[in-house]
C-alpha positions in Angstrom: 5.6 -32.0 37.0 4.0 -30.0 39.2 1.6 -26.6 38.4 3.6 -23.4 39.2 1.6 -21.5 41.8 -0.3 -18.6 39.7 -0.4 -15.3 40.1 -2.5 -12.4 38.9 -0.4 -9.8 36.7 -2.0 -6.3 35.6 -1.6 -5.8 31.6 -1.1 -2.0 32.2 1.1 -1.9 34.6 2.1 -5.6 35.2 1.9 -4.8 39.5 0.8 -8.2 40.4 -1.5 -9.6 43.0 -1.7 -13.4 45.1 -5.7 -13.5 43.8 -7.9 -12.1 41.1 -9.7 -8.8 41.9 -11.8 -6.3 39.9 -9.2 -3.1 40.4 -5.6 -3.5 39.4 -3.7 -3.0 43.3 -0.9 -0.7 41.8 -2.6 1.4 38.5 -6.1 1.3 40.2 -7.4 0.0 36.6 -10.4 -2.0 36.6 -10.8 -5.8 34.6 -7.0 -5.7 33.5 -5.3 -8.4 36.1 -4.8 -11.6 34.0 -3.9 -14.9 35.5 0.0 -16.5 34.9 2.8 -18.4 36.4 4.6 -16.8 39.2 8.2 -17.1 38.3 10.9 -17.9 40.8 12.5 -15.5 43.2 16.3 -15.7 42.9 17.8 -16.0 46.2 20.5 -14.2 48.1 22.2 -11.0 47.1 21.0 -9.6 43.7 24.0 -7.5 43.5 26.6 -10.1 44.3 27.2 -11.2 41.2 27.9 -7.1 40.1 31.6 -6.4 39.5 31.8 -3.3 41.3 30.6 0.0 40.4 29.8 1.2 36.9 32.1 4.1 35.3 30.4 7.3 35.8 30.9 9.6 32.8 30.6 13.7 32.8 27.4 14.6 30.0 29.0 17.8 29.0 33.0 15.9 28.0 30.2 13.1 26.3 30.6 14.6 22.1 27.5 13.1 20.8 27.2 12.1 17.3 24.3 11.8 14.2 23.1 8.6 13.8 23.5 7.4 10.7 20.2 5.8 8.5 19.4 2.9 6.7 16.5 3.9 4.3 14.0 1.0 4.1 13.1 1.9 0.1 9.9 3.2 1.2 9.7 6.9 1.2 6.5 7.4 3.3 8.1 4.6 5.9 10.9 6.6 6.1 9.1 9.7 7.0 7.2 8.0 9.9 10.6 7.2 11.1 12.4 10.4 10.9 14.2 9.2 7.5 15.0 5.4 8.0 16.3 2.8 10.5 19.0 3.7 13.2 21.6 0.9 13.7 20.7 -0.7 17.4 17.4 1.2 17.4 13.9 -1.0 18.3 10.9 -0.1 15.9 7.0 -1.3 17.5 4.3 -1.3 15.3 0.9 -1.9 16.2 -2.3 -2.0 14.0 -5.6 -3.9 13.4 -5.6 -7.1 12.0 -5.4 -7.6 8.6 -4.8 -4.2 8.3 -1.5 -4.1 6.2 1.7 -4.8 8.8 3.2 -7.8 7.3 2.7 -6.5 4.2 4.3 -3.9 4.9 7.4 -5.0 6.4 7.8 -7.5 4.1 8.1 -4.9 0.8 10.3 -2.9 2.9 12.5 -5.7 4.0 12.7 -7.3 0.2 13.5 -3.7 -0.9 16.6 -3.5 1.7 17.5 -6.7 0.8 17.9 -5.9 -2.7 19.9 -2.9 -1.6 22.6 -5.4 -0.1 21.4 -5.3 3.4 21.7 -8.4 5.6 17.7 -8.8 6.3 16.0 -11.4 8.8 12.2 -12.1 8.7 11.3 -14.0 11.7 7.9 -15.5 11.6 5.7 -16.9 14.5 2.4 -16.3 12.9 2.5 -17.8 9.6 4.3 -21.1 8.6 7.0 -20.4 5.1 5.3 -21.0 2.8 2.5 -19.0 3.9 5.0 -16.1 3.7 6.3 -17.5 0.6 2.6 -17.0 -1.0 2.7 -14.1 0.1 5.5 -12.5 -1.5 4.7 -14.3 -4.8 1.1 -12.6 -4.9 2.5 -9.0 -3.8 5.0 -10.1 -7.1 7.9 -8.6 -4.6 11.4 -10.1 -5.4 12.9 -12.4 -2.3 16.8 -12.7 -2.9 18.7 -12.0 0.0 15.7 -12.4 2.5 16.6 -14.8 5.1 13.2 -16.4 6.8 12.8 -17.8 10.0 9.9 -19.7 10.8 10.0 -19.5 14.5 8.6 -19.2 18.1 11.6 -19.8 20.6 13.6 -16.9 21.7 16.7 -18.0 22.5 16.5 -20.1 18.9 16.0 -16.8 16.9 18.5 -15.2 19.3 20.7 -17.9 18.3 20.0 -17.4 14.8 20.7 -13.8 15.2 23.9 -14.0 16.6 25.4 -16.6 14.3 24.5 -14.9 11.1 27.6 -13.9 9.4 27.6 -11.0 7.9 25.7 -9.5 10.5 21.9 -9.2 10.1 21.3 -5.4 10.0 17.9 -5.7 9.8 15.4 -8.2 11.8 11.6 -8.1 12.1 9.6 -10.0 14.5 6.2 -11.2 13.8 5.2 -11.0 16.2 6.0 -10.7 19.4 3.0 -12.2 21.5 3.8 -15.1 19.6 7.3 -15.5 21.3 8.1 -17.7 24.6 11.6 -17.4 26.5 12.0 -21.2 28.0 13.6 -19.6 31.1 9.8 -18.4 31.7 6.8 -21.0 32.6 3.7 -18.7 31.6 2.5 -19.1 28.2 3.5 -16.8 24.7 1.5 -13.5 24.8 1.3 -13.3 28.9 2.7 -10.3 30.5 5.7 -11.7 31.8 6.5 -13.7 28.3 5.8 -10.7 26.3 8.3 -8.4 29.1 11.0 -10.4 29.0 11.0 -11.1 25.2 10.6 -7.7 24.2 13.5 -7.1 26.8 15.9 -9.9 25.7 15.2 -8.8 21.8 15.9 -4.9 22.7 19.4 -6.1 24.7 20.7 -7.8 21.9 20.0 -4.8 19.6 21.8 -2.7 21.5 24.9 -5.2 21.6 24.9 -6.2 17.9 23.8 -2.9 15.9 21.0 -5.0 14.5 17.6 -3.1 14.2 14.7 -4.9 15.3 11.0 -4.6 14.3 8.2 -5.7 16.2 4.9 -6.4 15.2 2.5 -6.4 17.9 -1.2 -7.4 18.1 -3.4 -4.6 19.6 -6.7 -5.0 22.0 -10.2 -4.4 20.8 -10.1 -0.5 22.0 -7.3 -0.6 19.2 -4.4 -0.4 22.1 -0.9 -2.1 21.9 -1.6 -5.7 23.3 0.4 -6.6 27.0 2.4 -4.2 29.5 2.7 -0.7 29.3 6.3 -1.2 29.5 6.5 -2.7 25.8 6.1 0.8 24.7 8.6 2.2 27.1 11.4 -0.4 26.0 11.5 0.3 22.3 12.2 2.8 20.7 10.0 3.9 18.2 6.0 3.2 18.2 4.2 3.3 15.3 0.5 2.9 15.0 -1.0 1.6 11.5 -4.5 3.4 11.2 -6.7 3.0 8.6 -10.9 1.5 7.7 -10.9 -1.9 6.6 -13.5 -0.5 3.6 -11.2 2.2 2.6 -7.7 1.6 0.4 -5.8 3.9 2.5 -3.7 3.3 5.4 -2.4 5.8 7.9 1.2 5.3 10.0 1.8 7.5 12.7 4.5 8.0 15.2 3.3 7.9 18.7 7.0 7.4 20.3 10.4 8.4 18.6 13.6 9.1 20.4 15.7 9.0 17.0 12.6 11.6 15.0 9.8 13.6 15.6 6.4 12.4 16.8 3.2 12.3 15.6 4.7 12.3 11.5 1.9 10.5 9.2 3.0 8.1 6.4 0.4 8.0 3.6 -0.1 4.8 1.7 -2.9 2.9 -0.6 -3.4 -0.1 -0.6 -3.2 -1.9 -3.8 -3.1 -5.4 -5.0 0.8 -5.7 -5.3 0.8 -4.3 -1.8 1.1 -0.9 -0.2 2.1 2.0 -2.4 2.9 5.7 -0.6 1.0 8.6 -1.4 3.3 11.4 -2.4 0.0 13.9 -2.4 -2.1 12.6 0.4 -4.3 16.5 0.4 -5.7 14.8 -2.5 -7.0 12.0 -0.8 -9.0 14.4 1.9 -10.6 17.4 -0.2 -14.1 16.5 -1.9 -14.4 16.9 -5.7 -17.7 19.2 -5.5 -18.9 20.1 -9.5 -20.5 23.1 -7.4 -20.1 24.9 -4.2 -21.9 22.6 -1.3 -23.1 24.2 2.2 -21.5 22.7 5.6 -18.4 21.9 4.0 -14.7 23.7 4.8 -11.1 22.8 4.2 -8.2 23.6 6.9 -4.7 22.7 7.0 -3.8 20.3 10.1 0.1 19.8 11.1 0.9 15.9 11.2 4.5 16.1 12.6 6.7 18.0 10.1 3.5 17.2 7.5 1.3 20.1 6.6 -2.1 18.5 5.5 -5.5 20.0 4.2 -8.2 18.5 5.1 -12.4 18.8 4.2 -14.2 19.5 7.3 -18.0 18.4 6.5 -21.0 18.9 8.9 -24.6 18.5 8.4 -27.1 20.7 10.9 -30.5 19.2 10.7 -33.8 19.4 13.2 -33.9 17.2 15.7 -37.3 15.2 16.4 -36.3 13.3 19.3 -35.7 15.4 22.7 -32.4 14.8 22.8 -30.2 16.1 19.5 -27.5 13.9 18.7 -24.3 15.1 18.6 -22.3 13.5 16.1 -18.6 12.9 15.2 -16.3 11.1 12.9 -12.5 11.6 12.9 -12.7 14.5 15.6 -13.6 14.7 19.4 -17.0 14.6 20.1 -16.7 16.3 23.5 -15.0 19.6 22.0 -18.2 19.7 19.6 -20.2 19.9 22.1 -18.4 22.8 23.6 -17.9 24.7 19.9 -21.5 24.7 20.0 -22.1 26.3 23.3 -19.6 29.0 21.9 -20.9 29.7 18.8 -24.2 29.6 21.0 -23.2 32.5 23.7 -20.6 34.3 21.4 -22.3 34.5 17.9 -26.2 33.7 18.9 -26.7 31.1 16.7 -28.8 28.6 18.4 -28.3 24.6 17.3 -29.8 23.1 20.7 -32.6 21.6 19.3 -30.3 20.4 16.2 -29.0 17.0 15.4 -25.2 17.9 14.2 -23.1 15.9 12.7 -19.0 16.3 11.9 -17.0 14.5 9.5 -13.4 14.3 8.7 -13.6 13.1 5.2 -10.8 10.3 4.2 -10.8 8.9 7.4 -8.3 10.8 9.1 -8.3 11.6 12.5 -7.7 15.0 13.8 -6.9 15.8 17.5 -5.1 19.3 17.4 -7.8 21.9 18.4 -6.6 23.9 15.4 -9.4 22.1 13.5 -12.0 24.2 15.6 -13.0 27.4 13.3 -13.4 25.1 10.5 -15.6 23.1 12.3 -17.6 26.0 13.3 -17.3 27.3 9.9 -18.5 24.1 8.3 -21.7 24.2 10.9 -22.9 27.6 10.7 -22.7 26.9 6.6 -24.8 24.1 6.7 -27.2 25.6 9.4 -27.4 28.5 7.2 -27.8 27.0 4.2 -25.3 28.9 2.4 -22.3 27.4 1.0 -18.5 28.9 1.4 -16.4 31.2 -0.5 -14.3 28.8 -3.0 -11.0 27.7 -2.3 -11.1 29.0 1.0 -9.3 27.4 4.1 -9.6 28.2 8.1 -7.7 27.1 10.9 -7.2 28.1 14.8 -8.4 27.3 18.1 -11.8 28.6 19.6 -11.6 29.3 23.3 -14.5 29.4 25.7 -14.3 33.0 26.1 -15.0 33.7 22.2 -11.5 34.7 21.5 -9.4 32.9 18.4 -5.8 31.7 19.8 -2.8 30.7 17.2 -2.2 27.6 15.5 1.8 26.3 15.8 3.4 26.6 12.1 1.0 28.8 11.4 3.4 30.2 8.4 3.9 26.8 6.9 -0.1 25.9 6.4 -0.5 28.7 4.6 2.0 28.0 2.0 0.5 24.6 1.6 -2.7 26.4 0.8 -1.2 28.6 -1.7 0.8 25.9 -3.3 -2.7 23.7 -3.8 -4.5 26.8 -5.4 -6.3 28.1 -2.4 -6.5 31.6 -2.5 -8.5 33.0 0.6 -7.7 32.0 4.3 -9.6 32.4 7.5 -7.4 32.4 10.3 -6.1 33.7 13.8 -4.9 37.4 13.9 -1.6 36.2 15.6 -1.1 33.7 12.8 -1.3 36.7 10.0 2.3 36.7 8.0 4.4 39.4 7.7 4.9 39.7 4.3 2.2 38.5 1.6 1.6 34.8 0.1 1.6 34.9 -3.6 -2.0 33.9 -4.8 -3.2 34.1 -1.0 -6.0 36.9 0.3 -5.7 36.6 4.2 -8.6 37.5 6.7 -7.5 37.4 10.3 -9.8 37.6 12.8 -9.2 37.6 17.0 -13.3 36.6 17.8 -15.7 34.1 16.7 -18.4 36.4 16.0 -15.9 38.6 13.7 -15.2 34.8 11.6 -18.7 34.5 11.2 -19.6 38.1 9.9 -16.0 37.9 7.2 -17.4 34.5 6.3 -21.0 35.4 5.5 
């Protein structure tokens, strides 16, 4: 047979390009073109084969309706996607290896299978009995879960459509490890992981069947193949977590039936992954005594309200250039807190090595973390430890001012209800009527927040 002509197919993008280049012709990305198979042009008119127009529909006489859920038995999965499965809906989720996914999906589908539900575990990576082992050492109970122990797409389509009753439930692992035989390229190329993901997402919609995909992820901890993946499904879930620490974040990047950005909490045990109904525990310290350069705020994870130990050690520098040190936060806004609490507070820190840690492993992007970072700095600059059970949130603008948090309302209850009783926070944020248990100080500037602080 002869060698289908390659071509060179971006893996952000998937623009394609006759020869290999540095920069991607159509996202202008550099080292991302990947050689494949060029797949045949169909000839003639596309749109002959169309029978005639589509029926156009009116959106305000559409009457839409609440989709209904299938709970997957775990409560913190369930959060992550905004309280279960949706019937037709496509679930991606993404994560390290050996971080927890199959795991995962396999309590959840063993739990929905003993719930009655028609469950399919489709399996490209591991042979059965590998999956069998695995069940038997997470001691998780396996009547009513079908496995499939396959690589060819239109054989699991196959298998999905000839299932009677109707499985409700599929998950795919994974799917770089699929190959549609109408395609020449090999499993995991762009066009192989397109068309599947495609194919897989059409027959959802058809059958009601919810599909979830497992997908591998690159070394800068990405989704693995076209951009497009994440624009077919969809929900996208990333699984976080440090391969030294028990815990294990999933977090909603993408959700058109829930909220983004909701955080499901689980530890990782040795009959598998167990949610954390408390995860605040798992980020605050246990300090016998008051420590300097340590402060707890409260971030929002999607509906979530979260307190979390800011810690930050200020120490002199003996090389001429301090380091500047994060973990968990953005290492480019610490730079510029510094230069504020520099100009707007005079407290100097340029000839300081700081470093910021989120402690847990979380990671924190709102900007809401900023006054505890700053009050977490000057502590340990100073010396001088906090006032107990204290928390502080709000964002720090160049200008010295303090602007809002969102939910503002809502983080201070979670204080109050965890025993905190004083809170440092943006004058706009301060609540109308008094918290129970909870002294407020507001302040509008960053020198004010220093001065109530020490």
């Amino acid at each position: 047979m002869a060698r289908g002509k390659s071509v060179y197919a971006c893996t952000e993008c998937g623009a394609s390009s006759p020869k290999w280049q540095g920069q991607c012709p159509g996202c202008g990305l550099w080292n991302t073109l990947v050689e494949t198979v060029a797949e045949a042009q169909v000839s003639g008119n596309r749109y002959a084969a169309v029978g005639g127009a589509a029926k156009l529909q009116q959106l305000s006489d559409i009457r839409p309706r609440e989709e209904p859920r299938t709970p997957t038995g775990l409560e913190e999965f369930d959060r992550v996607l905004g309280g279960g499965l949706v019937a037709g809906g496509v679930v991606l989720i993404g994560g390290d290896p050996g971080i927890g996914k199959s795991t995962l999906l396999l309590q959840a589908l063993s739990k929905m299978a003993a719930a009655d539900q028609s469950v399919l575990y489709v399996s490209g990576e591991e042979s059965a009995e590998q999956v069998a082992l695995r069940a038997r050492r997470l001691q998780v109970p396996t009547a009513g879960l079908a496995l499939l122990a396959e690589i060819s797409l239109e054989r699991v389509l196959s298998t999905l459509a000839g299932q009677k009753p109707a499985v409700s439930v599929a998950v795919i692992d994974s799917i770089q490890t699929l190959y549609s035989e109408a395609l020449q390229s090999a499993p995991g190329s762009v066009a192989q992981v397109r068309e599947c993901a495609a194919q897989l997402t059409r027959h959802a919609k058809q059958s009601g069947t919810s599909i979830i995909l497992v997908g591998h992820v690159t070394k800068e901890g990405a989704l693995a193949g076209p951009r497009v993946l994440e624009h077919i499904v969809d929900t996208v879930l990333y699984f976080e977590g440090d391969a030294h620490s028990s815990f294990r974040l999933v977090r909603a990047v993408k959700n058109r039936f829930g909220a983004v950005n909701e955080l499901g909490v689980f530890a990782m045990t040795e009959r598998g992954l167990r949610g954390v109904s408390n995860p605040s525990a798992l980020f605050l310290s246990q300090h016998e005594q008051p420590v300097s350069g340590s402060c707890v705020m409260v971030t929002q994870e999607g509906t979530r309200p979260l307190l979390v130990e800011i810690q930050a050690l200020v120490d002199s520098s003996h090389s001429p250039s301090p380091r500047r040190l994060t973990v968990g936060l953005e290492q480019n806004r610490l730079a510029m807190l510094l230069a504020v609490l520099h100009r707007h507070a005079g407290i100097v820190c340029f000839d300081q090595d700081v470093f910021v840690n989120a402690v847990g492993g979380v990671r924190i992007a709102e900007p809401a973390a900023d006054l505890a970072v700053l009050a977490a700095i000057v502590s340990s600059f100073r010396n001088k430890p906090l006032q107990s059970k204290l928390i502080a949130f709000g964002e720090v603008g160049l200008a010295g001012e303090i602007r809002p948090a969102p939910r503002g309302q809502e983080r201070l209850k979670e204080a109050a209800k965890l025993g905190f009783t004083h809170a440092l926070i943006p004058k706009a944020n301060a609540p109308k009527h008094p918290i129970a248990g909870l002294t407020v100080v507001a302040v509008d500037r960053v020198g004010t927040a220093i001065d109530k602080l020490f």
